[in-house]
C-alpha positions as CSV (number, residue, x, y, z in Angstrom):
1,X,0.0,0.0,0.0
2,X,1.1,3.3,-0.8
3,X,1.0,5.8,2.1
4,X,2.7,9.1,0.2
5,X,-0.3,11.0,-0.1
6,X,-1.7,10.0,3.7
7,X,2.4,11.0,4.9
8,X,2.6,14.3,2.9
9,X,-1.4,15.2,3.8
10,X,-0.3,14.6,7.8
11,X,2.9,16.3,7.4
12,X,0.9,19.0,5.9
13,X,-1.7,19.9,8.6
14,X,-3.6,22.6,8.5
15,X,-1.1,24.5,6.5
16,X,-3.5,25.3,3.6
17,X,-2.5,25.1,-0.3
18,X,0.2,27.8,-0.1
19,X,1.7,26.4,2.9
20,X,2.2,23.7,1.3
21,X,3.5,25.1,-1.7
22,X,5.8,27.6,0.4
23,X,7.3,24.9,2.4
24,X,7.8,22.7,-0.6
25,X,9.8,25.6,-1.7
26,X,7.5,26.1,-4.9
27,X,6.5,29.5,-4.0
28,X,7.8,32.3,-1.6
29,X,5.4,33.7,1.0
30,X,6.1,37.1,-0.8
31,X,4.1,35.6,-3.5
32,X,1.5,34.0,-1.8
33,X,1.0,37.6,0.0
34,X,1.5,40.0,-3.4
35,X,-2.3,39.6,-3.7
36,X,-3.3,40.8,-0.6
37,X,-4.3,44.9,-1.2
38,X,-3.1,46.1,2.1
39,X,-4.7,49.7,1.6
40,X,-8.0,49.0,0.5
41,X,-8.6,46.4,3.9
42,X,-6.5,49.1,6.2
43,X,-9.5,52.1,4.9
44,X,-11.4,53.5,7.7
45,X,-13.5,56.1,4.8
46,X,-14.6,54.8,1.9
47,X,-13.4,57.0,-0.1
48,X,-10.1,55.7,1.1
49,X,-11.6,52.3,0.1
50,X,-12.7,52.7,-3.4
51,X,-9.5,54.4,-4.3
52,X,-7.2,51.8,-2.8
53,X,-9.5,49.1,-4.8
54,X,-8.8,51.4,-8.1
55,X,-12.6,52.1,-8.2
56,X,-12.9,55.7,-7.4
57,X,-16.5,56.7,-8.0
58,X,-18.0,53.2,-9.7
59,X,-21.0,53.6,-11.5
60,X,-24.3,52.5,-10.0
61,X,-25.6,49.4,-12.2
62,X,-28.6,46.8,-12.4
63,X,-26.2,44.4,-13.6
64,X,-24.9,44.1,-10.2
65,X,-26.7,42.6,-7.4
66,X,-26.2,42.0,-3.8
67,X,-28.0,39.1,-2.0
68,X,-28.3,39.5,1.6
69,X,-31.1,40.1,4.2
70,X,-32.7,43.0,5.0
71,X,-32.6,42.7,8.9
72,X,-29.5,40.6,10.2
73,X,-30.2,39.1,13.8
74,X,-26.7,38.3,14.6
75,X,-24.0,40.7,13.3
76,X,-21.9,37.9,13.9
77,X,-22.6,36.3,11.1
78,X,-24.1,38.0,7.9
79,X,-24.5,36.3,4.4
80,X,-23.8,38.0,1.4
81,X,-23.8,37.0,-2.0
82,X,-22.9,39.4,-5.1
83,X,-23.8,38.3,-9.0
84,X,-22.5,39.8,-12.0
85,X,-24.3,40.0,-15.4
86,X,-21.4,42.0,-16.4
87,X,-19.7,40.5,-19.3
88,X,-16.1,39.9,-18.8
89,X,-16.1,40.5,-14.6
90,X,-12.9,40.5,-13.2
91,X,-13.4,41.0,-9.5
92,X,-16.0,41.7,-7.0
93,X,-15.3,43.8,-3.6
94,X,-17.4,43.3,-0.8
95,X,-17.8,46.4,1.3
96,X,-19.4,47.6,4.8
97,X,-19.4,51.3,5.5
98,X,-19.9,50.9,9.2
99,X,-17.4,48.8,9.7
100,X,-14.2,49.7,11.7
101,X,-12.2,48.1,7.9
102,X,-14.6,48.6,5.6
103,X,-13.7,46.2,2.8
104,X,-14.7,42.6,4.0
105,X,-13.6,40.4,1.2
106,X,-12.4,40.5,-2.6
107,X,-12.9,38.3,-5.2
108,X,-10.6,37.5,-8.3
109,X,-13.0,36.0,-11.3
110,X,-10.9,33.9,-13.7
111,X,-12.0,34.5,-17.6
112,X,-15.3,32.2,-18.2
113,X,-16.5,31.7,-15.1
114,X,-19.6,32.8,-13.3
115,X,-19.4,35.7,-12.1
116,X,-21.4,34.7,-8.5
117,X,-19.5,34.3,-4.9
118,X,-21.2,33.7,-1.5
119,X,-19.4,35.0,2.0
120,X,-20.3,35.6,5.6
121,X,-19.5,39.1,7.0
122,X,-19.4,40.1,10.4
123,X,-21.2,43.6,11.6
124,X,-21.0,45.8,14.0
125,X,-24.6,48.4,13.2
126,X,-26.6,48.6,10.5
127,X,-24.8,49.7,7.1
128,X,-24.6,49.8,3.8
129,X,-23.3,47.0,1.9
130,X,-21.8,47.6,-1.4
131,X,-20.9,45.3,-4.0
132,X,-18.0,47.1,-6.3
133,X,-17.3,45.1,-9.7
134,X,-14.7,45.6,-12.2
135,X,-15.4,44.8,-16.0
136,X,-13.1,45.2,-19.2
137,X,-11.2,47.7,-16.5
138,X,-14.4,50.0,-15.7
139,X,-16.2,49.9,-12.4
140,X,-19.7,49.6,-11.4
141,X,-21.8,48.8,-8.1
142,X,-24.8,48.3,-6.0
143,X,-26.1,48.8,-2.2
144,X,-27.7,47.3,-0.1
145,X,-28.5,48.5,4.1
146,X,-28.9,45.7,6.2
147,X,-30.3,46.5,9.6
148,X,-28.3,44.4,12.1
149,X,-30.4,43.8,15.6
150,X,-27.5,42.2,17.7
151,X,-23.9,43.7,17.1
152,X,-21.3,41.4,15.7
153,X,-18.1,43.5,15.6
154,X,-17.7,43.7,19.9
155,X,-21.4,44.8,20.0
């Protein structure tokens, strides 16, 4: 029996996929870190936010839709979903106004795929979400408020 793939899975742990890569030597962890956009999650305005994302003022669009609930009842733990009928989406940005770092997650869309992701974002109060998406290097998105009844960021 062959137990390579059980021994390098153990020896693994919970490193994750670029763990393992790093420590395999395939990649550096300055790789594995050059897609992290440092500014846009340290932005306290959002302003600050949509700059840092290369957005600046993105146009509102229909094409761009946020799925989430209108009342949260645990901050804690919010679900949020964003689809695209943009053609050619490259990203979607997942922002929170209210929140102490306003962008909660980004979202790199290979060429062909669906343009549809699903998260859980923690709140603190009631805010805006926006959806920001870029297409063929133009920007464009939506908003939704979601009223939050128990705090989830140290409420």
């Amino acid at each position: 029996m062959n137990h390579q793939r059980r021994d390098t899975l153990k020896a693994g742990g919970g490193l994750g996929i670029f763990g393992l890569l790093a420590a395999a030597g395939m990649i550096k962890p300055e790789m594995a870190e050059a897609a992290w956009n440092k500014a846009a999650f340290d932005a306290h305005k959002m302003d600050d936010a949509m700059s840092a994302l290369g957005a600046g003022k993105p146009a509102e669009s229909a094409d761009v839709q946020i799925t989430a609930p209108d009342i949260a009842e645990n901050g804690a733990v919010v679900p949020v979903g964003v689809v695209s009928n943009i053609a050619n989406t490259e990203s979607i940005a997942i922002l929170i106004e209210k929140n102490p770092a306003m962008v909660a997650a980004t979202f790199d869309i290979p060429a062909g795929t669906v343009a549809d992701v699903q998260t859980r974002v923690k709140m603190g109060q009631t805010s805006d979400v926006y959806a920001v998406v870029k297409a063929d290097g133009k920007f464009y998105m939506a908003k939704k408020e979601v009223k939050v009844t128990l705090g989830g960021c140290g409420g």
